[in-house]
N, CA and C atoms of all chains as a GROMACS GRO file, in nm:
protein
  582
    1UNK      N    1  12.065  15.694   9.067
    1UNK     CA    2  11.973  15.608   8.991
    1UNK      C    3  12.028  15.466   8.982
    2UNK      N    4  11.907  15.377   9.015
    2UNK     CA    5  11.949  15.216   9.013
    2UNK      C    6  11.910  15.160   8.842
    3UNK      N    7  12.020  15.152   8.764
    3UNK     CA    8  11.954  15.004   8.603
    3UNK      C    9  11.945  14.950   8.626
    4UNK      N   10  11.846  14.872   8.587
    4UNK     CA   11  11.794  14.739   8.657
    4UNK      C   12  11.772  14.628   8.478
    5UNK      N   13  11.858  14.510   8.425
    5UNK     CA   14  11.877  14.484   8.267
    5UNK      C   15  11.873  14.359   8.316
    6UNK      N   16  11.777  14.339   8.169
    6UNK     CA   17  11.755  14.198   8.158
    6UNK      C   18  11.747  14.147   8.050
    7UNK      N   19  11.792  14.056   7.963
    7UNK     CA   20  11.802  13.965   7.899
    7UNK      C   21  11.776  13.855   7.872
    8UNK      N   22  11.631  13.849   7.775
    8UNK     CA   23  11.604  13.662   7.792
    8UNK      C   24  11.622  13.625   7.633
    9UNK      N   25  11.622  13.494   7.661
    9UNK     CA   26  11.646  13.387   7.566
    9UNK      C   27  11.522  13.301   7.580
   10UNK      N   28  11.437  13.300   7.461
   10UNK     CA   29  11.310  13.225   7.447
   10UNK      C   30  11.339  13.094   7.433
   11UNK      N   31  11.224  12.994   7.485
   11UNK     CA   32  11.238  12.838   7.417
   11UNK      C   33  11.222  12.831   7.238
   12UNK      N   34  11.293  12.757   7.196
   12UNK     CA   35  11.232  12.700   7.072
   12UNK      C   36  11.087  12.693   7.056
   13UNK      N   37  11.024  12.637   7.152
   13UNK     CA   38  10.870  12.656   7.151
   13UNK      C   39  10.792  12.784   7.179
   14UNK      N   40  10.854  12.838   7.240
   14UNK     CA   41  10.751  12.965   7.260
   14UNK      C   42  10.683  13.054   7.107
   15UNK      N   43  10.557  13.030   7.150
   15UNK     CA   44  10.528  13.112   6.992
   15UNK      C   45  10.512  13.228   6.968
   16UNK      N   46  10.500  13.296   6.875
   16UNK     CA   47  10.470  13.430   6.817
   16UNK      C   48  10.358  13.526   6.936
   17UNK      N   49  10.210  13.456   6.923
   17UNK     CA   50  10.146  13.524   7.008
   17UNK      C   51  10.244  13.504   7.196
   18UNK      N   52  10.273  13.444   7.199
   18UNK     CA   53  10.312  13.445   7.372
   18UNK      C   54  10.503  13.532   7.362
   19UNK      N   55  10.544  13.493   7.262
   19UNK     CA   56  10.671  13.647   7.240
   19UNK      C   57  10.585  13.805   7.225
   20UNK      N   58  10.483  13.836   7.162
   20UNK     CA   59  10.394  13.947   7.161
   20UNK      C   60  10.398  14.001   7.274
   21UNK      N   61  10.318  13.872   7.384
   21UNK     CA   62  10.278  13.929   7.509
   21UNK      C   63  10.329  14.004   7.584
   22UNK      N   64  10.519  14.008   7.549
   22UNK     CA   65  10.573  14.019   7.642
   22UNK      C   66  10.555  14.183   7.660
   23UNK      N   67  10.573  14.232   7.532
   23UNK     CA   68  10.603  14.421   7.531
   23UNK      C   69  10.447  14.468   7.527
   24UNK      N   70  10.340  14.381   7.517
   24UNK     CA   71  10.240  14.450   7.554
   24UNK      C   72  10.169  14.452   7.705
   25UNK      N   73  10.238  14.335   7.777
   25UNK     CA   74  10.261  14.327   7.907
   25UNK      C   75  10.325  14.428   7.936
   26UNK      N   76  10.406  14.429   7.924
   26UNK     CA   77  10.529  14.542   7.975
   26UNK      C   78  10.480  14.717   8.002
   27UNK      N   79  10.384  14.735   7.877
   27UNK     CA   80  10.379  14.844   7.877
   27UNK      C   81  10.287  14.903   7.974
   28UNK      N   82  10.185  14.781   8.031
   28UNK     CA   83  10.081  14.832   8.157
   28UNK      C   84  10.202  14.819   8.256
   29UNK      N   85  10.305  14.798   8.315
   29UNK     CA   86  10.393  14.811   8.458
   29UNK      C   87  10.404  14.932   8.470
   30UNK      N   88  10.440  15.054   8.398
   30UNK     CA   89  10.471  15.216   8.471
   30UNK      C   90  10.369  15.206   8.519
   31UNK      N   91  10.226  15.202   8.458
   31UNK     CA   92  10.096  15.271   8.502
   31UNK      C   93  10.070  15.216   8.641
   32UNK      N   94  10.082  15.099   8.668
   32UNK     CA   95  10.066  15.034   8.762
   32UNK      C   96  10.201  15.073   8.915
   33UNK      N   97  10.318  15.052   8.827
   33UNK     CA   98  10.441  15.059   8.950
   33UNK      C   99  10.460  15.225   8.962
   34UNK      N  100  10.450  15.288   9.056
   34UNK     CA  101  10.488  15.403   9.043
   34UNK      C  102  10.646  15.458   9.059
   35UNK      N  103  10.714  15.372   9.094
   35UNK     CA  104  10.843  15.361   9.112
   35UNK      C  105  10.971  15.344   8.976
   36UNK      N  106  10.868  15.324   8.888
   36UNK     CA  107  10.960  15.321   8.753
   36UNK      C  108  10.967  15.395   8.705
   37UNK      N  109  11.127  15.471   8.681
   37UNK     CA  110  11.144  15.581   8.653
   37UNK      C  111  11.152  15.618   8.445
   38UNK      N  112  11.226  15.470   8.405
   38UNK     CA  113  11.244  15.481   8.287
   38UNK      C  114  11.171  15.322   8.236
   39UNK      N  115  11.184  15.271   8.072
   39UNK     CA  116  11.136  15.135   8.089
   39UNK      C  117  11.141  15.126   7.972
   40UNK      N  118  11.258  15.096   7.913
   40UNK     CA  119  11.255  15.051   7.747
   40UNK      C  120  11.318  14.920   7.710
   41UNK      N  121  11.203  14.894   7.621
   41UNK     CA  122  11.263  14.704   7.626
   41UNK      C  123  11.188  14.702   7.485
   42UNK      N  124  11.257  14.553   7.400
   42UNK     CA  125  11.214  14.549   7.300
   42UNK      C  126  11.268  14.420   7.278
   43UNK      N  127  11.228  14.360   7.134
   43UNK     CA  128  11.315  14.222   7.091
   43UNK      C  129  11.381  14.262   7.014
   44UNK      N  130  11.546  14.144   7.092
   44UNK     CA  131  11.668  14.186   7.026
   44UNK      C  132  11.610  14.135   6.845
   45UNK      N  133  11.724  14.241   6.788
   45UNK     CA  134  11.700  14.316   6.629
   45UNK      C  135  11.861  14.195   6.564
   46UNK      N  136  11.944  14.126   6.602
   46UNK     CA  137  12.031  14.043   6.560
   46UNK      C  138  12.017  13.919   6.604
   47UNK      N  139  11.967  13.809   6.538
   47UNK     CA  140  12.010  13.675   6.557
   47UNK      C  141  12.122  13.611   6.624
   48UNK      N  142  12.116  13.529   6.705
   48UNK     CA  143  12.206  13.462   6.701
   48UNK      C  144  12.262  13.534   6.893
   49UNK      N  145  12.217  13.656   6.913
   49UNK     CA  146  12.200  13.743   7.026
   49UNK      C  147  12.087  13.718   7.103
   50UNK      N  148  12.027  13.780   7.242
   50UNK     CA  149  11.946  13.733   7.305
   50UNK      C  150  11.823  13.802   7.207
   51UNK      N  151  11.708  13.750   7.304
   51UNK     CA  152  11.600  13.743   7.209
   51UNK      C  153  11.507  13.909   7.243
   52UNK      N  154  11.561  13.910   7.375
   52UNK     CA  155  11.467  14.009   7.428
   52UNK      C  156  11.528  14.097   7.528
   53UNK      N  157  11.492  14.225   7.533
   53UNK     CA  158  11.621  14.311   7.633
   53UNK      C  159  11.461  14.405   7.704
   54UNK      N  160  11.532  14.430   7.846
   54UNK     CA  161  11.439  14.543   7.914
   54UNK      C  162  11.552  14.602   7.976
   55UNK      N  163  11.532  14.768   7.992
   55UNK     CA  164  11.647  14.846   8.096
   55UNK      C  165  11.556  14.927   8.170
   56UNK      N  166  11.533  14.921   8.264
   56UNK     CA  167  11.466  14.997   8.364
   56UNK      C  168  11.550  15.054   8.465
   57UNK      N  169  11.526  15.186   8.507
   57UNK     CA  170  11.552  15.272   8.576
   57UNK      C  171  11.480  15.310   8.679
   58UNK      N  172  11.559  15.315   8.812
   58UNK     CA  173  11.472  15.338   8.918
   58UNK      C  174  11.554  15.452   9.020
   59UNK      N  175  11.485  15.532   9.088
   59UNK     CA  176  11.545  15.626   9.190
   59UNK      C  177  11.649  15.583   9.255
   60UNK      N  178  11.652  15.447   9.354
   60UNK     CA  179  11.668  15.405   9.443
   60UNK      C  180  11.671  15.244   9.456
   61UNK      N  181  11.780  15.202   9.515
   61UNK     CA  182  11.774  15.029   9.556
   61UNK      C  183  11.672  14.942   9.606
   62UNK      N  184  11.592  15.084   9.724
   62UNK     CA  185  11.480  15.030   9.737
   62UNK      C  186  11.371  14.998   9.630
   63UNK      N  187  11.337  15.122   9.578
   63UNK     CA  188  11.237  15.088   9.483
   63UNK      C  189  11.280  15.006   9.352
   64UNK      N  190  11.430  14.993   9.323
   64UNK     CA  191  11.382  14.843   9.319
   64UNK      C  192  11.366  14.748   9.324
   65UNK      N  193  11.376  14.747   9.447
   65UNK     CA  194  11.341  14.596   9.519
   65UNK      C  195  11.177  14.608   9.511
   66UNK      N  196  11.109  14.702   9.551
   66UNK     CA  197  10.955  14.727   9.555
   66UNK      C  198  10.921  14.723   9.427
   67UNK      N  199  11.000  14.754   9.292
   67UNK     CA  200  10.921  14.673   9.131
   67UNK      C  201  10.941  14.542   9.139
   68UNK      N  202  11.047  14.483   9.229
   68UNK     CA  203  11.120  14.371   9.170
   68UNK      C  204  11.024  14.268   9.272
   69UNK      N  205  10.962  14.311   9.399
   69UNK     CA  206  10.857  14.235   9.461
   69UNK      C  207  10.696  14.248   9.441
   70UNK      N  208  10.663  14.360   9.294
   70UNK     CA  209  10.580  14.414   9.386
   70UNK      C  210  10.470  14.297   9.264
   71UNK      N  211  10.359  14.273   9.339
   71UNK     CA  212  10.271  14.145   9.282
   71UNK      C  213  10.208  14.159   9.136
   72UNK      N  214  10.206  14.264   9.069
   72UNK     CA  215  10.128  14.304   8.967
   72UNK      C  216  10.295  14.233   8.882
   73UNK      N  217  10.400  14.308   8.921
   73UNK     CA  218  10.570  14.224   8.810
   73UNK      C  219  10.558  14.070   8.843
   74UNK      N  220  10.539  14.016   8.965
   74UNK     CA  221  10.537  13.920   8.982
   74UNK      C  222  10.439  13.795   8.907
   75UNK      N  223  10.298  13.860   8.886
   75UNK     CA  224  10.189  13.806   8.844
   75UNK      C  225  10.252  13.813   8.656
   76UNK      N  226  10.329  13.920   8.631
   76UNK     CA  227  10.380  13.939   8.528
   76UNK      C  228  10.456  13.810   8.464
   77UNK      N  229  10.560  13.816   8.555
   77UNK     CA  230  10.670  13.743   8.487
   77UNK      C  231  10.636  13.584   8.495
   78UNK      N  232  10.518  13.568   8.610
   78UNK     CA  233  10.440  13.385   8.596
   78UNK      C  234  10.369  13.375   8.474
   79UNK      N  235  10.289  13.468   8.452
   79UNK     CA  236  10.260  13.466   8.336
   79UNK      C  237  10.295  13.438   8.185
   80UNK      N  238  10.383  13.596   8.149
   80UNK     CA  239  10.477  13.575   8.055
   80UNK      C  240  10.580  13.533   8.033
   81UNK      N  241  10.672  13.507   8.107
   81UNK     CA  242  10.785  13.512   8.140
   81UNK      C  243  10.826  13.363   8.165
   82UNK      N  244  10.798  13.316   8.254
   82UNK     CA  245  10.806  13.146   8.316
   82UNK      C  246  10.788  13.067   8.215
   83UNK      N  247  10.692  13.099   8.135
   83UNK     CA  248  10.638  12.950   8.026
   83UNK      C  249  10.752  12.918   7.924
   84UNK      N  250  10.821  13.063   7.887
   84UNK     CA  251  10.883  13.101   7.718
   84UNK      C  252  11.032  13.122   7.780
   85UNK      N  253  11.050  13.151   7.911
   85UNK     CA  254  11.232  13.207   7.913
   85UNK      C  255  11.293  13.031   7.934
   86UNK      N  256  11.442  13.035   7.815
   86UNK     CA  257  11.536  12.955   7.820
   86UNK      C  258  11.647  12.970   7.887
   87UNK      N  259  11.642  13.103   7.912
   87UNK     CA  260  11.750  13.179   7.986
   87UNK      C  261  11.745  13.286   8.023
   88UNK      N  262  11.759  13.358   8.116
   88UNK     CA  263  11.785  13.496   8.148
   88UNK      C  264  11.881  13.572   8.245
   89UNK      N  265  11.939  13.619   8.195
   89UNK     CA  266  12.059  13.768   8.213
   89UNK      C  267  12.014  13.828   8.288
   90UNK      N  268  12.054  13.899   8.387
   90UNK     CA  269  12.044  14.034   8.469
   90UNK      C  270  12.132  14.090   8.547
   91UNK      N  271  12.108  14.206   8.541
   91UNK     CA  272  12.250  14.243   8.655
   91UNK      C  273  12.183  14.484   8.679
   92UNK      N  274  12.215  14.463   8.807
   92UNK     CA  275  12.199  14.628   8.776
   92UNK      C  276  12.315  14.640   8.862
   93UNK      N  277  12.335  14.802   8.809
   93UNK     CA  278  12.375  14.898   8.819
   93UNK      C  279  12.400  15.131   8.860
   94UNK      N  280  12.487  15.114   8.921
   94UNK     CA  281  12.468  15.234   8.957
   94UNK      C  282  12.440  15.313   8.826
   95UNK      N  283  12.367  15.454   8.811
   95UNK     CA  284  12.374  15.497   8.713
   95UNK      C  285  12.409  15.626   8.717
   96UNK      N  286  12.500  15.695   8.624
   96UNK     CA  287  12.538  15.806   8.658
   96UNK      C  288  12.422  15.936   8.665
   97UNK      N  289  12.486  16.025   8.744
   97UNK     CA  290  12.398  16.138   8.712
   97UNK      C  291  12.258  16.072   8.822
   98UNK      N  292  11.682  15.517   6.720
   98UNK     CA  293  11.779  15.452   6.798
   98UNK      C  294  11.805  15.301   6.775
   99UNK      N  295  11.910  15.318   6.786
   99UNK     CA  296  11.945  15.129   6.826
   99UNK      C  297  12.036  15.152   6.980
  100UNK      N  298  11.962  15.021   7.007
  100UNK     CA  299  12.073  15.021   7.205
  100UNK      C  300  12.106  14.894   7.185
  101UNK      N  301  12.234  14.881   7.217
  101UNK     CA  302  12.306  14.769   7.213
  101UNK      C  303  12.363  14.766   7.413
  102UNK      N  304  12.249  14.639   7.402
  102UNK     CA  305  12.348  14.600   7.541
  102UNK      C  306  12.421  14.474   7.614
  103UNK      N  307  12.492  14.498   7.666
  103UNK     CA  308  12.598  14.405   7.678
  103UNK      C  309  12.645  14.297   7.804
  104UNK      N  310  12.624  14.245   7.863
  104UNK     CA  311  12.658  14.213   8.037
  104UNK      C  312  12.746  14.107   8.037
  105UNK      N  313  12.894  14.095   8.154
  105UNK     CA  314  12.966  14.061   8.121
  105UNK      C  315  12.987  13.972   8.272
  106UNK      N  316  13.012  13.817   8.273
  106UNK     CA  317  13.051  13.793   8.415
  106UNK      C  318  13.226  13.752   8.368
  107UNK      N  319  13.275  13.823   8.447
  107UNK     CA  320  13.439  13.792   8.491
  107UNK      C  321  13.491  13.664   8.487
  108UNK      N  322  13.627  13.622   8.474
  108UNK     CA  323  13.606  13.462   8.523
  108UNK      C  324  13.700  13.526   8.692
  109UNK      N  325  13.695  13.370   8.772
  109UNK     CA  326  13.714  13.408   8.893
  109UNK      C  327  13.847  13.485   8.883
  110UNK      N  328  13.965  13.400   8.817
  110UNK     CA  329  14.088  13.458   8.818
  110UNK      C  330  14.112  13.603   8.797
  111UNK      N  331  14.037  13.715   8.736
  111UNK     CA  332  14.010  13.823   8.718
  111UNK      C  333  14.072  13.872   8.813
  112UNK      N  334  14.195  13.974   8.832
  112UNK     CA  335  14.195  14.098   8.923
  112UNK      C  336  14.150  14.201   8.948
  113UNK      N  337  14.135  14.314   9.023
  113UNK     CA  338  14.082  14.374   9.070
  113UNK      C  339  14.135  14.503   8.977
  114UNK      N  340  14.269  14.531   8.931
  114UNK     CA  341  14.307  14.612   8.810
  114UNK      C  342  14.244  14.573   8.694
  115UNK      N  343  14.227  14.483   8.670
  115UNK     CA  344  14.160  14.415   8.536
  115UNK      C  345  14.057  14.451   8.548
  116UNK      N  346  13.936  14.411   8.655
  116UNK     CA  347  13.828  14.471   8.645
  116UNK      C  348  13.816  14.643   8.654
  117UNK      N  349  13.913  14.700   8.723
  117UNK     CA  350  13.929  14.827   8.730
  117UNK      C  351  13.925  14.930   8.598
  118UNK      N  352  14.023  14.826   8.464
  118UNK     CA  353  14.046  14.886   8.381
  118UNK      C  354  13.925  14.877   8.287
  119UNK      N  355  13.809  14.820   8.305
  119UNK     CA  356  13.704  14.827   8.184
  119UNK      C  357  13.652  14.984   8.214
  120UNK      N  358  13.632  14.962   8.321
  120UNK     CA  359  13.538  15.133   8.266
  120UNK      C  360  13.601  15.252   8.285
  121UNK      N  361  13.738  15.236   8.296
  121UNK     CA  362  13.842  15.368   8.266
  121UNK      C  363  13.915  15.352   8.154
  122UNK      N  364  13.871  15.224   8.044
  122UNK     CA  365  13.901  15.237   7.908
  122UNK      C  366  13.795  15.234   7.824
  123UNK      N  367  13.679  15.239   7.926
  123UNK     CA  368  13.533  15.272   7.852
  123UNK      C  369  13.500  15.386   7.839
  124UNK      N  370  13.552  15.458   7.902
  124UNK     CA  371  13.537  15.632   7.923
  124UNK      C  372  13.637  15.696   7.841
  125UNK      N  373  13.728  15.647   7.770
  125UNK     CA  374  13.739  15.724   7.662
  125UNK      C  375  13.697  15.651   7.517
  126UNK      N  376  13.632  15.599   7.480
  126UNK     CA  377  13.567  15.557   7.363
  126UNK      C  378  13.464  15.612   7.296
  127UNK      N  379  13.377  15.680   7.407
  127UNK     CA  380  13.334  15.815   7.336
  127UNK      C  381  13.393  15.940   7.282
  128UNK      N  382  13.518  15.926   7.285
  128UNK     CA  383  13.611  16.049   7.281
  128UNK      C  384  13.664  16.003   7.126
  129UNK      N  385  13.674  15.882   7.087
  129UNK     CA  386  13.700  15.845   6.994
  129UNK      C  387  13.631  15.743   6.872
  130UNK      N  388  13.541  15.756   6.940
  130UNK     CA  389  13.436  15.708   6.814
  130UNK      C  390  13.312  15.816   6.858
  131UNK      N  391  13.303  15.832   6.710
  131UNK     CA  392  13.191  16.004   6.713
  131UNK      C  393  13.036  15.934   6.708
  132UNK      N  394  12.992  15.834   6.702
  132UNK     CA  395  12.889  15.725   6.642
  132UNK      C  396  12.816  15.708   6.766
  133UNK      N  397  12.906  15.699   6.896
  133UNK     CA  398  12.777  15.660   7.020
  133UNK      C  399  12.731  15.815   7.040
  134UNK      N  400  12.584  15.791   7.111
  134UNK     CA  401  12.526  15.872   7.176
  134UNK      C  402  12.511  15.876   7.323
  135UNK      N  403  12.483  15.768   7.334
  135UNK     CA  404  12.438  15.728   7.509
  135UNK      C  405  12.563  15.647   7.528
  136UNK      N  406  12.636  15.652   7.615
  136UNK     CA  407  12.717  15.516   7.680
  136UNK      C  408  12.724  15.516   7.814
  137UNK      N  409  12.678  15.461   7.913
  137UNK     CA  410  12.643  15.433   8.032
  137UNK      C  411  12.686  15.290   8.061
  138UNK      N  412  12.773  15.286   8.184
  138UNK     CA  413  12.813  15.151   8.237
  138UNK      C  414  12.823  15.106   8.331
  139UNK      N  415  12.844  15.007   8.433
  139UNK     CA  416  12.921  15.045   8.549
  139UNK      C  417  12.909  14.852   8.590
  140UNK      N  418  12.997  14.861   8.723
  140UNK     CA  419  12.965  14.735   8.733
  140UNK      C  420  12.854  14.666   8.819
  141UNK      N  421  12.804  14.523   8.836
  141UNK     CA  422  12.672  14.539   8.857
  141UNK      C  423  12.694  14.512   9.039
  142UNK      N  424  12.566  14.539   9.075
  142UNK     CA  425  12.606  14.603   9.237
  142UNK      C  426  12.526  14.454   9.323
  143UNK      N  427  12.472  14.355   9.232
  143UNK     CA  428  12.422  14.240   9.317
  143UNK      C  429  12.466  14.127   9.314
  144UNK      N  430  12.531  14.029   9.411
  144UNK     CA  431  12.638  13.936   9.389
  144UNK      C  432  12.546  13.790   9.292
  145UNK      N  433  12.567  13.729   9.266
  145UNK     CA  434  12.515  13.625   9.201
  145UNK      C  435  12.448  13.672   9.063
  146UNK      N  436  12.428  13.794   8.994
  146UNK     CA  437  12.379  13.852   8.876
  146UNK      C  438  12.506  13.931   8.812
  147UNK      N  439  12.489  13.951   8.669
  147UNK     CA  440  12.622  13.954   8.568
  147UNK      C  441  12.708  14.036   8.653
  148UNK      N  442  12.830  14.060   8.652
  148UNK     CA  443  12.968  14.138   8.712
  148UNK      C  444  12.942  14.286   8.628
  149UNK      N  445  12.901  14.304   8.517
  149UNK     CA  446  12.916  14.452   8.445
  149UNK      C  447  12.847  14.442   8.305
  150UNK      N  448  12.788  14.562   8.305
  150UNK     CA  449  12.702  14.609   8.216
  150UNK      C  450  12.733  14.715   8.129
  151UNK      N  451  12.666  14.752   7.993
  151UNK     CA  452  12.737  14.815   7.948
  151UNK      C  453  12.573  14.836   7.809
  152UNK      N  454  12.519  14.944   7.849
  152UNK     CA  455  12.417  15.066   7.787
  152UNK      C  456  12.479  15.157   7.703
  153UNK      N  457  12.452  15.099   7.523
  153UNK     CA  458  12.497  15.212   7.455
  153UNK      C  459  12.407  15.225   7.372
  154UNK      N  460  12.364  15.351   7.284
  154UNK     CA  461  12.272  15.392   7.213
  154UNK      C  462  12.326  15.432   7.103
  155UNK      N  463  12.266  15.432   7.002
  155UNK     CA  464  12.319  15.485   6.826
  155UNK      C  465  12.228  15.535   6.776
  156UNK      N  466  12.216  15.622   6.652
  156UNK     CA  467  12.136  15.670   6.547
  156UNK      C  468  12.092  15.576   6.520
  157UNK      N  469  12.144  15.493   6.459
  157UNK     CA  470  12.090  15.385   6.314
  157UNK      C  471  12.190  15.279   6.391
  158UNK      N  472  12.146  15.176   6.317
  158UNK     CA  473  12.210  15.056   6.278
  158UNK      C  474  12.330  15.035   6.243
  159UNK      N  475  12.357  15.098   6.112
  159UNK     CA  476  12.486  15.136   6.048
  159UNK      C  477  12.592  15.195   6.148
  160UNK      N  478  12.543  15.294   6.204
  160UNK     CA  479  12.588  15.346   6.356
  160UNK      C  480  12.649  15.236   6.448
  161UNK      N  481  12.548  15.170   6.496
  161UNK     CA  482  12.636  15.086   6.603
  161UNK      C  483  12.716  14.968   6.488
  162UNK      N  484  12.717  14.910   6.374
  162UNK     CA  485  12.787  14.808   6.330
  162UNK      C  486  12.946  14.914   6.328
  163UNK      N  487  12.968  15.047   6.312
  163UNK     CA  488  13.094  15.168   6.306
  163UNK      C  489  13.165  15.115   6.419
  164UNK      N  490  13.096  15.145   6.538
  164UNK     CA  491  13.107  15.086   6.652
  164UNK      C  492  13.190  14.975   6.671
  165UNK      N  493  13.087  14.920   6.636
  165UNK     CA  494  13.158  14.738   6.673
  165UNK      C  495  13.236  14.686   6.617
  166UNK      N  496  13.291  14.780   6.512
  166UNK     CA  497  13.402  14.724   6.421
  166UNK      C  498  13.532  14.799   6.437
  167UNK      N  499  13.516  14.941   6.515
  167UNK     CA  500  13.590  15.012   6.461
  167UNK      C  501  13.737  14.977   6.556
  168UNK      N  502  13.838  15.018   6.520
  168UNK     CA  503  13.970  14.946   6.573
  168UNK      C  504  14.008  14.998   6.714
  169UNK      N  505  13.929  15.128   6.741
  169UNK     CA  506  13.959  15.171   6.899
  169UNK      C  507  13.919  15.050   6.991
  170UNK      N  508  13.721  15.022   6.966
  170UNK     CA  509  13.669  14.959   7.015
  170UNK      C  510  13.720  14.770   7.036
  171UNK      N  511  13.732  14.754   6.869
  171UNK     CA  512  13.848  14.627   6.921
  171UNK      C  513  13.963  14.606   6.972
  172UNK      N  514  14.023  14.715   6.967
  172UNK     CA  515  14.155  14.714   7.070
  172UNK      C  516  14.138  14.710   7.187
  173UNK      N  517  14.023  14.764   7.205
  173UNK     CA  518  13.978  14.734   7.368
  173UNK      C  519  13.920  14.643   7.447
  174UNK      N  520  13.852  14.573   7.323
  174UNK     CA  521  13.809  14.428   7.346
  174UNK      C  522  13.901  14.318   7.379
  175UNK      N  523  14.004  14.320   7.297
  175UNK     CA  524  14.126  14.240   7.298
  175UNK      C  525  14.183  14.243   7.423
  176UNK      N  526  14.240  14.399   7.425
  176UNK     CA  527  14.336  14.440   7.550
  176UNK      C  528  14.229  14.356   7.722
  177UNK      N  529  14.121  14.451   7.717
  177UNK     CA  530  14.029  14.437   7.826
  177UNK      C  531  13.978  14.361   7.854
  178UNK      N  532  13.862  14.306   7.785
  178UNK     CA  533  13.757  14.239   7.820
  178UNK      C  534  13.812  14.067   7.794
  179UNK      N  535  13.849  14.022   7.692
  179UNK     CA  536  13.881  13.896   7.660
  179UNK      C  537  13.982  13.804   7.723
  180UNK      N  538  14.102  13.864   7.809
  180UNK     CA  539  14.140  13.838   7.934
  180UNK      C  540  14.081  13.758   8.050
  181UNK      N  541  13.951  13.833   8.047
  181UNK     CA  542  13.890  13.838   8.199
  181UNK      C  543  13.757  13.835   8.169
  182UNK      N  544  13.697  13.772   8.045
  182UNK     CA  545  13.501  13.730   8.069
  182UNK      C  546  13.539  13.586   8.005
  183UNK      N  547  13.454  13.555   8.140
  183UNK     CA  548  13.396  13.367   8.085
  183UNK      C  549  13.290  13.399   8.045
  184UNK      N  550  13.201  13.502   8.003
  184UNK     CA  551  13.065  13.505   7.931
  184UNK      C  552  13.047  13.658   7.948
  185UNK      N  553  12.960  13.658   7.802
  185UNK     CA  554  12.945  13.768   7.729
  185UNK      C  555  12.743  13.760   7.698
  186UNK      N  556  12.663  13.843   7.717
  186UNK     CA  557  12.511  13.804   7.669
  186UNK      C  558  12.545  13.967   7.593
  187UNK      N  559  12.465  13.963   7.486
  187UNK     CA  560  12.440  14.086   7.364
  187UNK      C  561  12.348  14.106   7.330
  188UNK      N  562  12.271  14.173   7.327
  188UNK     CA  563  12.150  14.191   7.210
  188UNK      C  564  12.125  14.337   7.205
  189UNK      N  565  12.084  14.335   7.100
  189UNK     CA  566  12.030  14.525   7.012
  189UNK      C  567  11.882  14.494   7.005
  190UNK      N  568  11.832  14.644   7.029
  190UNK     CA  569  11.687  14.645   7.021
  190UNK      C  570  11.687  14.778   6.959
  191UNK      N  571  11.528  14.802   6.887
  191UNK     CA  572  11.503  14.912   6.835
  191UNK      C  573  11.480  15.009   6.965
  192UNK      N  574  11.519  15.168   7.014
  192UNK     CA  575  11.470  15.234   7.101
  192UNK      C  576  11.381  15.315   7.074
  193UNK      N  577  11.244  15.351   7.119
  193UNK     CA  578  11.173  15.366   7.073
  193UNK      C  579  11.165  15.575   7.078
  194UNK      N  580  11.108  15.632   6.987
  194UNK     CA  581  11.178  15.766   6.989
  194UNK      C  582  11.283  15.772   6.960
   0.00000   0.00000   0.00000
């Protein structure tokens, strides 16, 4: 299994409704990607820490490269993602088991 | 649940024992703090995105602050990680279930 983690940091400007978007965005990608095996993300719960965390799980390197290209995430992250991130973290990993 | 996750880039000077030793002194910290549930790590497998990651899960809140305080875990921080990260990203989220 491939983790696939991410970490953003919102602008000062980004507002309430467009931070919303993000986990209700999020939650149409399984239905859509069939390749996602796991998908829990939420906004970070401590200040002063990033603002927003996703960990997704995938079979295989390929697939995810095929969430990580595929146009429905892409149309995603122009959307939500581009206007409001100040920063973002990522990195995957092998996963045991 | 609470998931606290963590991603760590190295600085260059870092050796290859140094990096060796995070997740063979991460693997016994479940042995000694009774508080995690999930701990999953490894280092990250794509060059230009964080060096190592680090997926842990708790009951409660109270749970992971045991954690983050407790003297195994900072001894290991000290010994391990603070050596060898020019950057640290953190954040806790609620897990859902």
């Amino acid at each position: 299994m491939i983790r696939h983690v991410v970490m953003f940091t919102w602008t000062p400007e980004a507002t309430g409704e467009q931070k919303a978007a993000v986990p209700a965005e999020l939650a149409k990608l399984p239905g859509e990607i069939p390749q996602i095996r796991r998908y829990e993300y939420g906004p970070g719960i401590n200040p002063g820490n990033r603002d927003f965390v996703l960990v997704a799980d995938f079979d295989s390197p390929e697939d995810f490269l095929t969430y990580r290209d595929h146009p429905v995430h892409r149309a995603f992250i122009e959307k939500c993602i581009d206007p409001i991130a100040a920063d973002v973290a990522r990195a995957q990993y092998v996963l045991p088991g």
